[in-house]
C-alpha positions as semicolon CSV with decimal commas, in nm:
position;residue;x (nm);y (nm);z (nm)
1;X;-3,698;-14,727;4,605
2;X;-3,820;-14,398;4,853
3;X;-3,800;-14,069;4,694
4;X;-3,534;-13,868;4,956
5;X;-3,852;-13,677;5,090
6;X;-3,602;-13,386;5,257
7;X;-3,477;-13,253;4,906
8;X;-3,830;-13,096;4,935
9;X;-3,795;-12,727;5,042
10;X;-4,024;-12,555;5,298
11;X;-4,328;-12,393;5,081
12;X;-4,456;-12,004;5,113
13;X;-4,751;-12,133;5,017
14;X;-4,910;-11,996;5,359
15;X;-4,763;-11,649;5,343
16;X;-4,895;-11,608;4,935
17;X;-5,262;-11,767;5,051
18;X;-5,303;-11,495;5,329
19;X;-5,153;-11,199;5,079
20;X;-5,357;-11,247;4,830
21;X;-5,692;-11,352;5,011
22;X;-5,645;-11,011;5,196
23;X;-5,723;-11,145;5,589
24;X;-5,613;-10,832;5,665
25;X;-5,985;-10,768;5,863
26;X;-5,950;-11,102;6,086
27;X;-5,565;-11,184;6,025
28;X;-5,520;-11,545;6,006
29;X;-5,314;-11,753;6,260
30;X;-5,361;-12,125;6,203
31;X;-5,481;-12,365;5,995
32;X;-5,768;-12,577;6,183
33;X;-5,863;-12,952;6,095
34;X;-6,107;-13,186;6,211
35;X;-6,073;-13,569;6,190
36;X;-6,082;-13,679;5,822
37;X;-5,877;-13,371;5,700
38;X;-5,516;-13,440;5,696
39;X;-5,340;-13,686;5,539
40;X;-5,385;-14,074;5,540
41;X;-5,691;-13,985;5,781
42;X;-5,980;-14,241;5,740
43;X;-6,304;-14,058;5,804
44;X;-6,447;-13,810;5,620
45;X;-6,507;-13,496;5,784
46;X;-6,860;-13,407;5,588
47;X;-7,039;-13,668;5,709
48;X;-7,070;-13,839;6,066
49;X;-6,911;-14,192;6,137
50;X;-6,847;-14,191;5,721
51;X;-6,530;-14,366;5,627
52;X;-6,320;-14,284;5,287
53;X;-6,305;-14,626;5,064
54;X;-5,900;-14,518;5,109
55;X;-5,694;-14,334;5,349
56;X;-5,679;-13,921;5,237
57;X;-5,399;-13,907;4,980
58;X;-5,347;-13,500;5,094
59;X;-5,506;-13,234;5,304
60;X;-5,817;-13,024;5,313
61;X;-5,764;-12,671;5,446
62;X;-6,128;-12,534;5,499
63;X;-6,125;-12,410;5,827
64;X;-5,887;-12,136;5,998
65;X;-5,807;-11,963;6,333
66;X;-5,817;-11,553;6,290
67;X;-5,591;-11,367;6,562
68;X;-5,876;-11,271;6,740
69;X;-5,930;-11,720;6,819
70;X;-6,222;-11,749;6,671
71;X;-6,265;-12,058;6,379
72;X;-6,347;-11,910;6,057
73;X;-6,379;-12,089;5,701
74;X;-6,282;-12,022;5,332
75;X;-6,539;-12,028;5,080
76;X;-6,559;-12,079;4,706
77;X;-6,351;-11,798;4,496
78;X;-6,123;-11,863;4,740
79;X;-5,772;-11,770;4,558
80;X;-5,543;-12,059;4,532
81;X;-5,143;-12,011;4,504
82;X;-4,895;-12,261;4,344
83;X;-4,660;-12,407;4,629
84;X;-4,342;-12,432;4,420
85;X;-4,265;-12,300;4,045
86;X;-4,350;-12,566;3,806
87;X;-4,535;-12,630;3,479
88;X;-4,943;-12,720;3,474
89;X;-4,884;-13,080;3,304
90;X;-5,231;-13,207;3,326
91;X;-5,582;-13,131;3,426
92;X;-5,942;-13,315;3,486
93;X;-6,273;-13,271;3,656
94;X;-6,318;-13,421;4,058
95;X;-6,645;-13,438;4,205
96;X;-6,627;-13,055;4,274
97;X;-6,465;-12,890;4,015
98;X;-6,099;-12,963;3,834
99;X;-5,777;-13,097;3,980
100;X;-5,476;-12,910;3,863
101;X;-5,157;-13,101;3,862
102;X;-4,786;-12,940;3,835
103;X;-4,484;-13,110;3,779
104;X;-4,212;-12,883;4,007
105;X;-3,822;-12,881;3,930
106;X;-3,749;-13,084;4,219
107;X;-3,609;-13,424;4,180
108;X;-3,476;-13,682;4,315
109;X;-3,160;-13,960;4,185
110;X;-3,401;-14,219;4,094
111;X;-3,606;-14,029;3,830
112;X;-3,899;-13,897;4,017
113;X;-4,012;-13,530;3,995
114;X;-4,216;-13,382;4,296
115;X;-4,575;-13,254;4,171
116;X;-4,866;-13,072;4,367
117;X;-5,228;-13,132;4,295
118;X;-5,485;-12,898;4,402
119;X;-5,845;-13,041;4,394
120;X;-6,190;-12,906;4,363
121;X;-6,069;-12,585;4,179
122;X;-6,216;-12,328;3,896
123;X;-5,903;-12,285;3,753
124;X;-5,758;-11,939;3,637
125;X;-5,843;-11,887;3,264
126;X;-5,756;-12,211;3,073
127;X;-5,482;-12,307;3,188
128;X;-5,270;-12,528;2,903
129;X;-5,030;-12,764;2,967
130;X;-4,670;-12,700;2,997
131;X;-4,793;-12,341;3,131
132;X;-4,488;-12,215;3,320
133;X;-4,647;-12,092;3,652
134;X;-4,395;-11,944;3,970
135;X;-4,435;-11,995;4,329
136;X;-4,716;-11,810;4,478
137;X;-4,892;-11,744;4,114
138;X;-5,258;-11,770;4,144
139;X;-5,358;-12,074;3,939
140;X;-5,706;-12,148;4,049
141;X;-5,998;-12,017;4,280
142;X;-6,204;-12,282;4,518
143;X;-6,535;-12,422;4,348
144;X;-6,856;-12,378;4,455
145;X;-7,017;-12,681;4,602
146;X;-7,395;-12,809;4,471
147;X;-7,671;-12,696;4,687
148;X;-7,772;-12,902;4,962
149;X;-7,368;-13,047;4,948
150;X;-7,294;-13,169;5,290
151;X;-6,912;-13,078;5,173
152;X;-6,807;-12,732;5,234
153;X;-6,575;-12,531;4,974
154;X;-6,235;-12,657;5,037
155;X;-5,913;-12,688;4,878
156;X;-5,730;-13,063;4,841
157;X;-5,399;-13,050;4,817
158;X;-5,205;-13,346;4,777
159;X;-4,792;-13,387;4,724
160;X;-4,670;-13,673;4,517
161;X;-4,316;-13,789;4,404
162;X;-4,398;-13,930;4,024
163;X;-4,142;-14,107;3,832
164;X;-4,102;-14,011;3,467
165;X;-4,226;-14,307;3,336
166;X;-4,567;-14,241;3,397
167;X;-4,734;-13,992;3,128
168;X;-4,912;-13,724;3,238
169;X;-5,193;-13,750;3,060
170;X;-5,230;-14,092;3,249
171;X;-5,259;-13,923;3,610
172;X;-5,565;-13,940;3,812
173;X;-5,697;-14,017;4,185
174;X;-5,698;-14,395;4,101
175;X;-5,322;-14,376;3,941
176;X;-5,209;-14,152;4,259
177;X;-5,317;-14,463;4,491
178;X;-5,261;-14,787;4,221
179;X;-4,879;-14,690;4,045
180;X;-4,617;-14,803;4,177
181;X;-4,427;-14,500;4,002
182;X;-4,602;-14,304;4,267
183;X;-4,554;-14,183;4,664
184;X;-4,736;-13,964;4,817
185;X;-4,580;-13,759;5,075
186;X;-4,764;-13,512;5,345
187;X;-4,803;-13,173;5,234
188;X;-4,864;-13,027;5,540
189;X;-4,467;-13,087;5,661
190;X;-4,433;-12,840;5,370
191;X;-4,728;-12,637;5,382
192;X;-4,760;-12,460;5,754
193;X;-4,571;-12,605;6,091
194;X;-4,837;-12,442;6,292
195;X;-5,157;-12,603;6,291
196;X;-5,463;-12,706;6,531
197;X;-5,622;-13,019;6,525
198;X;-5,954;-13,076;6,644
């Protein structure tokens, strides 16, 4: 059975990322993505013709428009802000850094809780699990990518309805794709309605 995707509220998350990133030099207008950045895209955006061995379970918001038009990017420190209030239930290393997952209180009548997960992260302290965070808390700054990294310094951000059956302790990027006690849903309904795609 579909989680009822609409019981999820609009986030702030946009509104907390410009606050406390201070953009007040540039101001920031839009988020900009190129092919292989939004969800269920195939391609991956750091590499030419390169295709993902699945389709992009979330978003990567790299790149932005300033008021002034012209494309700037975010870079590792980066501060990242939690979407919705929510405990930390789980975290592990990615291929850049640490993926942060929180469990929100929004739920659906079929036993599934929505969580965020933000990837490629240095998060905030050490976080511990079951740490009570609110909605536009910093929880993380973006990692720094190896020298000579074709990626840039990005954050992932994926949405997922999990049932409460799965454990915690038992999520990762293969679990997100492979449980059936999971569905991933597009963050960027929830994220920002004004975007640019290139």
């Amino acid at each position: 059975m579909k989680p009822e995707e609409n019981t999820i509220p609009e986030s702030t998350f946009k509104p907390f990322f410009t606050k406390h990133n201070n953009f007040h030099t540039y101001g920031f207008k839009e988020w900009v993505f190129y092919p292989g950045m939004l969800f269920q895209n195939m391609e991956t955006w750091w590499t030419d013709n390169g295709l993902r061995p699945t389709p992009h379970e979330g978003v990567d918001l790299c790149f932005y428009r300033d008021n002034a038009g012209k494309v700037r990017r975010i870079d590792n420190g980066t501060k990242i802000p939690v979407m919705y209030t929510g405990n930390i239930v789980h975290t592990h290393d990615d291929f850049l850094g640490k993926s942060i997952y929180i469990k929100h209180n929004i739920n659906d009548k079929i036993g599934n809780a929505l969580h965020t997960i933000y990837g490629h992260t240095t998060p905030r302290n050490r976080h511990d699990t079951e740490k009570r965070v609110r909605e536009g808390d910093i929880i993380a700054e973006v990692a720094a990518v190896p020298e000579n990294s074709k990626v840039l310094p990005h954050i992932h951000i994926t949405m997922a309805w999990i049932h409460k059956s799965l454990p915690c302790k038992k999520l990762n990027w293969d679990t997100i794709w492979t449980s059936q006690s999971v569905t991933i849903c597009n963050p960027l309904e929830y994220i920002d309605s004004k975007l640019e795609v290139s």
